[in-house]
N, C-alpha and C positions, 0 to 999 in steps of 0.2 A: 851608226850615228854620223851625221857630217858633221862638216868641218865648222859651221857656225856655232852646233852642237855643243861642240867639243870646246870652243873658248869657251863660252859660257860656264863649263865647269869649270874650267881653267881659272876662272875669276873667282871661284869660292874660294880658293888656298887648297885646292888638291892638288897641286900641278905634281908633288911630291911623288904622288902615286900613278902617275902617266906609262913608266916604265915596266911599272908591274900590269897594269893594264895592256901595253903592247903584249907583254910575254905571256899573257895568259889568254887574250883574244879577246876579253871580255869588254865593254863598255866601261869606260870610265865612273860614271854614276853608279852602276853595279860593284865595280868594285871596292867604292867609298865605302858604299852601304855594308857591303863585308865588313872591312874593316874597322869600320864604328860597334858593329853588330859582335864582331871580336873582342874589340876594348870591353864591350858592354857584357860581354858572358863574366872576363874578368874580373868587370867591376862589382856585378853580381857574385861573386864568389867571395869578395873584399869585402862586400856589404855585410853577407850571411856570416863571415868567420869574425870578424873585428867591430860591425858594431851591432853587437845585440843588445838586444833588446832589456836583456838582464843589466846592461853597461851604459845605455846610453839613450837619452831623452830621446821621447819621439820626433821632440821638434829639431832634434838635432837630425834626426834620421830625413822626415820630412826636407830639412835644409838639402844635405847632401844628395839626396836621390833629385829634386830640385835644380839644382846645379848642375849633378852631372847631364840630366835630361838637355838641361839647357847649350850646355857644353857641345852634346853630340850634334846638336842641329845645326849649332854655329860653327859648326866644323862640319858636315856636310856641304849644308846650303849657302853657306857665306850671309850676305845682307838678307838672302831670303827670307832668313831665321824670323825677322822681323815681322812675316807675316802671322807669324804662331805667336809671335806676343802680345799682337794686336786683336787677336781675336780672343786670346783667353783672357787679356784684363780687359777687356770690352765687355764678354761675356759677364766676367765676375761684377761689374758696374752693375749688371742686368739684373743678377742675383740680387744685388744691396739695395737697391732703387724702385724696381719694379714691385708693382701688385704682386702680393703671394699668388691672385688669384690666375694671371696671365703670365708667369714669369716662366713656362714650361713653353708657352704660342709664342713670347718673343725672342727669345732664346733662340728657339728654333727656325724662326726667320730669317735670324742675322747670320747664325751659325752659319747655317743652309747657303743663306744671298752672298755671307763673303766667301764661301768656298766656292760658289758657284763664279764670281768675279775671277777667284784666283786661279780655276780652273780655266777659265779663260784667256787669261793671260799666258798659263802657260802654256796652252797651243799653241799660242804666237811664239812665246820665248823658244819653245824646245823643238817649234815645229809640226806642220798638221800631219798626223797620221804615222810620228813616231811615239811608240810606247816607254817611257823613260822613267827613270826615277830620282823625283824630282821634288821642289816644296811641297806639293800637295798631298803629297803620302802622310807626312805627316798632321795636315790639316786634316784628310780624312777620318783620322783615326783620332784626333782631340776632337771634334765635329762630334762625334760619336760620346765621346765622355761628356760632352759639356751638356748635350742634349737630353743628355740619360739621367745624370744628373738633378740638373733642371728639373726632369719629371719627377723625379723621386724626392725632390725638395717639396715638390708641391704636393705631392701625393703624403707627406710626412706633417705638414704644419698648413694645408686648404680642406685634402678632400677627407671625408666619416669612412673610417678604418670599415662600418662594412659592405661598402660600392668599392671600398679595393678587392683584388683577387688574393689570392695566397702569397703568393710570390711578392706583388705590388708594398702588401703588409708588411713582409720580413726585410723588405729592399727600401723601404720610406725613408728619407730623414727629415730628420724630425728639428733641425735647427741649422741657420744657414754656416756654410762653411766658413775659418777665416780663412783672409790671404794664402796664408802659407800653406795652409790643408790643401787651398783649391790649387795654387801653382803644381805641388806636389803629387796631386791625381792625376793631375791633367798632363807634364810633361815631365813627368819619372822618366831613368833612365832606361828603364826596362821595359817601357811599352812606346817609347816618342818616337820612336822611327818605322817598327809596323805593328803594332798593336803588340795583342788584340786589347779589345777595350772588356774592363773587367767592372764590377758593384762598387760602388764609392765607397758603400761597408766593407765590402770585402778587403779592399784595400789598406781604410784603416784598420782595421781588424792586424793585417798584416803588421803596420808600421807599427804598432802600438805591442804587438806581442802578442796576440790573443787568437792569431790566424790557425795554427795548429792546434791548438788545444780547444778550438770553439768547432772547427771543424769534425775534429774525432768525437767529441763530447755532444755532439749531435747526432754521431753516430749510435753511441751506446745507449741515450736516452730512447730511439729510437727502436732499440732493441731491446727484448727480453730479458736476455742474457747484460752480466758484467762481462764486457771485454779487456778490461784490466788497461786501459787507453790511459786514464789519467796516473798509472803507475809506470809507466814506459817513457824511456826517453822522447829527445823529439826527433823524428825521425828521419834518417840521411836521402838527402835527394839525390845522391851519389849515382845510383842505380840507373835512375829516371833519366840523369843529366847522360850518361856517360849512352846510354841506349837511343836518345833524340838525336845525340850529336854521333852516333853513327848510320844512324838516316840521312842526315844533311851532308854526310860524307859520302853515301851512294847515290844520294842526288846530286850532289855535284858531279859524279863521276858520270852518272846517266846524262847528264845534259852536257857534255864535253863529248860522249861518243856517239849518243843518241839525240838529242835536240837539236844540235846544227846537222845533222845530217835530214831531218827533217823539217824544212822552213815550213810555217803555216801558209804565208805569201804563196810557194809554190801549187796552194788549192786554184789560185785564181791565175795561171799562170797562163796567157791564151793557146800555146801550143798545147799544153796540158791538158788543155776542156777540149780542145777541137780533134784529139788525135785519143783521146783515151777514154776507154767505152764506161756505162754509169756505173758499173758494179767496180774497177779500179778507182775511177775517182773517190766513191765513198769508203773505199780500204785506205786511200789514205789519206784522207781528211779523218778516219779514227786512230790510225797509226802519228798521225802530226800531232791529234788533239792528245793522246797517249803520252806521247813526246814531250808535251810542251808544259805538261804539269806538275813535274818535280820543280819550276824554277817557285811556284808556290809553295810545294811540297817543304822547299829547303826554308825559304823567309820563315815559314809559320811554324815550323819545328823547331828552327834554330830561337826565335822568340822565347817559345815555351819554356826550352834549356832552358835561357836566362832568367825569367821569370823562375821556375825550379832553382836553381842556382843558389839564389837569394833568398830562397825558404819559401816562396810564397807557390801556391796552385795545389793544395792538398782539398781534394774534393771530398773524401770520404773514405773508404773500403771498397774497393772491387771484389766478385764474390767468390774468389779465394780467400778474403779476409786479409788480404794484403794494403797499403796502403795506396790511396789510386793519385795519382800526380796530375790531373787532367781538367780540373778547375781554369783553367786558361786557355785549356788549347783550344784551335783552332782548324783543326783539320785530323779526319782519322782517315789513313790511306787504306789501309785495308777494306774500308764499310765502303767508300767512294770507288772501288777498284768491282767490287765486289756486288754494286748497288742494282739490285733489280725493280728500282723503280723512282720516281723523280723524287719522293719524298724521302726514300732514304738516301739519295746524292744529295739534295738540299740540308739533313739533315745532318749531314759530315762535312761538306764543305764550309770554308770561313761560319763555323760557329757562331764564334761571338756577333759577328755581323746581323747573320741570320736572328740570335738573340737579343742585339739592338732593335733590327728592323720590329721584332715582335710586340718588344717592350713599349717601342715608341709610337709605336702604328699601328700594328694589327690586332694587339688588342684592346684598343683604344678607338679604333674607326668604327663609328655606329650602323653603314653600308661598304658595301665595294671593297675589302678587305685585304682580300687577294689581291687585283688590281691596284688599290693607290698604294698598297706595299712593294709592290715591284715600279711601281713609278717611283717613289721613294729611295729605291733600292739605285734606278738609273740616273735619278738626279745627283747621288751621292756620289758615283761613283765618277763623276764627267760629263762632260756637254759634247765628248765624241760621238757621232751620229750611233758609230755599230753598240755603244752600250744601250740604244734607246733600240734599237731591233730588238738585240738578246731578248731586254725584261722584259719588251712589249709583248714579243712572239711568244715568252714563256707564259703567259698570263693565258690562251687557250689553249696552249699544248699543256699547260696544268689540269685546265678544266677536262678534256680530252682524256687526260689521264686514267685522270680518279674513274670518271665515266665509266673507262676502259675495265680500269681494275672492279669497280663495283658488281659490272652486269657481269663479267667470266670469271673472276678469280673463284668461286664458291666453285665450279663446275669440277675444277682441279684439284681438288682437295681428296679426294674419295680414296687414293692409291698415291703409294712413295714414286712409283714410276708414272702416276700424271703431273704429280707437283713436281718431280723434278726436268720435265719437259718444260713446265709451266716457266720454273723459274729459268731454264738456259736460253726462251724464248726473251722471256721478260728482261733479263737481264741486257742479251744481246738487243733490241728495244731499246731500252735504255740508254745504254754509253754509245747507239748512235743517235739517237734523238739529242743527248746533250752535246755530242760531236757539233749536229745541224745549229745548236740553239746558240754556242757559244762561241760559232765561227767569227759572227759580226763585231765579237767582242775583242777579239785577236785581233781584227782586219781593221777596226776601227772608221775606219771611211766609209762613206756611201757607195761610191765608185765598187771598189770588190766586195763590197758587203752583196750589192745587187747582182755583179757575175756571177759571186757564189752562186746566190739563192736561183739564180738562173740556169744554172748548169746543175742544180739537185732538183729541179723542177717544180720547183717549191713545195714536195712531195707533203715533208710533215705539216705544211701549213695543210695543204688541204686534206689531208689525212686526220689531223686534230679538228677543223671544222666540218668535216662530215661528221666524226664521233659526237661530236656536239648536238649536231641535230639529231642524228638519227637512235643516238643512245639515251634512255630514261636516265635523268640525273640519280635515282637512286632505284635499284633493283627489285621488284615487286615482291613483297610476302617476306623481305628481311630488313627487319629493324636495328636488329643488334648489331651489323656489323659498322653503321657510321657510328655509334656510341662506340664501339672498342678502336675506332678508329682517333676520337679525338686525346689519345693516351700522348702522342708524339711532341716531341719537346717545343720543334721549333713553329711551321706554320701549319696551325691547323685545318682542318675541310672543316668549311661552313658550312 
């Protein structure tokens, strides 16, 4: 971070924290973010213990999560804050004003156009082609609520219960929010700094008392058997909490002995390309990309904590019969570490994300599904050149994919010793294909985005548009496997 950088925060009212910033090494804006993200586990613990729901009005609850939301921004971002206030009571205007009928398309316009401004701006304020953390994180992530929202407003009180989907049905609402409902979705203290963004039901569900007990009770009707749910207490997040936050404790730890010692920058390093043969530069372009993913690893777990903390994220039963905490999260490291193929690393990374993009896009767009959801995906995230590589490039190294896996994966089936060749190929495939895909997204700029791809020969571009042509989109004489195929949560093959 330079020095211009660096005032800029200095003018929110963190200057308090500069010192601990020098002694830890870390970036000043990073280490706000901690520390708010601290407060906020806390606050979630205060929430869950002192005001339940058996003691204390919703709207009392609504108030204070409310507040403290609003708290933590303005104590982050300084005057920034201002931008998130202007877009969610702008947005709620949109709500009370607008056609029930178009109140999802303009929503989604304004959301989209002022984040897209604000993003803008902050390349200018923070600087082109630093990565920081800054007002727009949390615009991203209300951008996300307010849109989803929105759909589900309209989906609840415009469109005939059966042109919605399953999901669409149980997610509708069905009467516009007040004030106080909407501030309180929208910039609670347990998702306004990085998500993830959750069901406006689910939510209230939460505030109102009814999150735990509608959740297991879903459970049991769903089952056979009495699981004895509604005779048991409600159940301690103790476990959950105390087991994410020793994840964000060995990420931390990994990225203090392992992440600075591998800069991403050093991919494009010109002594580095010019002196070091292709088979080293792609060891460590997946050793960097390796590297550099616990600093997600930790935001999106330490989130979850807090969300758990506060009672809220009880999905259901995992099939121990245990209770599963995972209604919120946002990333499972193991499936991502593990992933032998792009749909299941899309399918563990930023979840909720992935399940916005789905909700609002993909299964809503009547052509081109795939593509304008990854355009979607890149408009949201920034107007830095390298996010518009990533999605773009990911859009036929998708297609590419599936190809791949459709015409071979049957072949490998027959024997435990072909599948397991199949997947240590597929796998290794894999985590470097996303190494290639989401270098641009790191680098940010045009300039190393294009060295990169220059110095990897632009192998999987044209390795994915050969597949393309030269592979049948779907495998002659097998029908079943694209139906067992569209079971996957998040984007499905068309």
């Amino acid at each position: 971070m330079d020095e211009n950088t660096d005032i800029e925060f200095k003018t929110t009212g963190s200057s308090l924290l500069n010192p601990l910033s020098d002694l830890v090494g870390v970036p000043l804006d990073q280490v706000n973010f901690i520390v708010c993200q601290v407060f906020g586990l806390a606050a979630a613990v205060w929430f869950r213990l002192y005001l339940t729901p058996q003691f204390t009005t919703p709207e009392v609850r609504h108030a204070v999560a409310a507040l403290l939301g609003a708290s933590f921004i303005m104590f982050c971002f300084g005057w920034y804050a201002v931008h998130v206030f202007i877009l969610v009571l702008a947005c709620y205007g949109i709500i009370l004003k607008a056609s029930i009928h178009n109140v999802h398309r303009y929503t989604m316009v304004v959301s989209i156009g002022y984040l897209t401004i604000c993003q803008v701006s902050r390349v200018i304020i923070f600087n082109y082609g630093i990565l920081s953390t800054d007002f727009s994180g949390p615009l991203m992530i209300i951008t996300q609520k307010i849109t989803l929202l929105a759909f589900q407003v309209h989906d609840g009180m415009c469109q005939k219960q059966e042109k919605l989907t399953e999901d669409q049905r149980r997610l509708a609402v069905h009467s516009k929010p007040s004030l106080l409902k909407y501030l309180s979705y929208n910039i609670n203290f347990l998702s306004v700094l990085v998500g993830p963004c959750s069901n406006y039901k689910d939510y209230m569900e939460f505030i109102e008392g009814h999150h735990v007990q509608g959740r297991l009770r879903s459970v049991k009707d769903a089952s056979s058997q009495q699981n004895g749910w509604d005779k048991m207490p409600e159940p301690s997040p103790v476990r959950a909490v105390i087991n994410k936050l020793l994840v964000c404790v060995g990420c931390l730890v990994w990225f203090f002995i392992i992440t600075k010692a591998f800069p991403i920058t050093y991919n494009v390093d010109p002594q580095f390309i010019s002196e070091a043969s292709f088979i080293t530069r792609l060891a460590y372009a997946f050793i960097s990309i390796q590297a550099a993913r616990p600093k997600f690893y930790f935001a999106w777990t330490l989130a979850d904590a807090i969300h758990n903390a506060a009672g809220y994220g009880i999905s259901g039963m995992d099939e121990n019969g245990k209770v599963s905490w995972d209604l919120v999260s946002n990333v499972y490291i193991w499936k991502i570490e593990t992933a032998a193929s792009l749909k299941s690393f899309i399918d563990s990374w930023n979840i909720q994300t992935a399940l916005w993009l789905k909700s609002v896009c993909y299964d809503r767009a009547p052509y081109y599904r795939t593509p304008l959801t990854f355009v979607l995906s890149a408009i949201w995230h920034g107007v830095y050149p390298g996010y518009y590589f990533t999605f773009i490039s990911a859009v036929p190294i998708t297609f590419a994919a599936r190809a791949v896996r459709r015409n071979f994966r049957q072949y490998f089936l027959s024997s435990r010793q072909l599948k397991l060749c199949y997947d240590v190929v597929t796998w290794a495939a894999t985590q470097l294909t996303i190494c290639y895909i989401v270098m641009p997204f790191l680098l940010l700029a045009v300039e190393p985005t294009v060295m990169y791809y220059r110095s990897m020969y632009f192998h999987v571009h044209i390795i994915s548009i050969l597949a393309m042509i030269l592979l049948p989109s779907k495998p002659r004489g097998s029908k079943t496997l694209s139906h067992a195929r569209h079971s996957n949560n998040n984007l499905k093959v068309d």
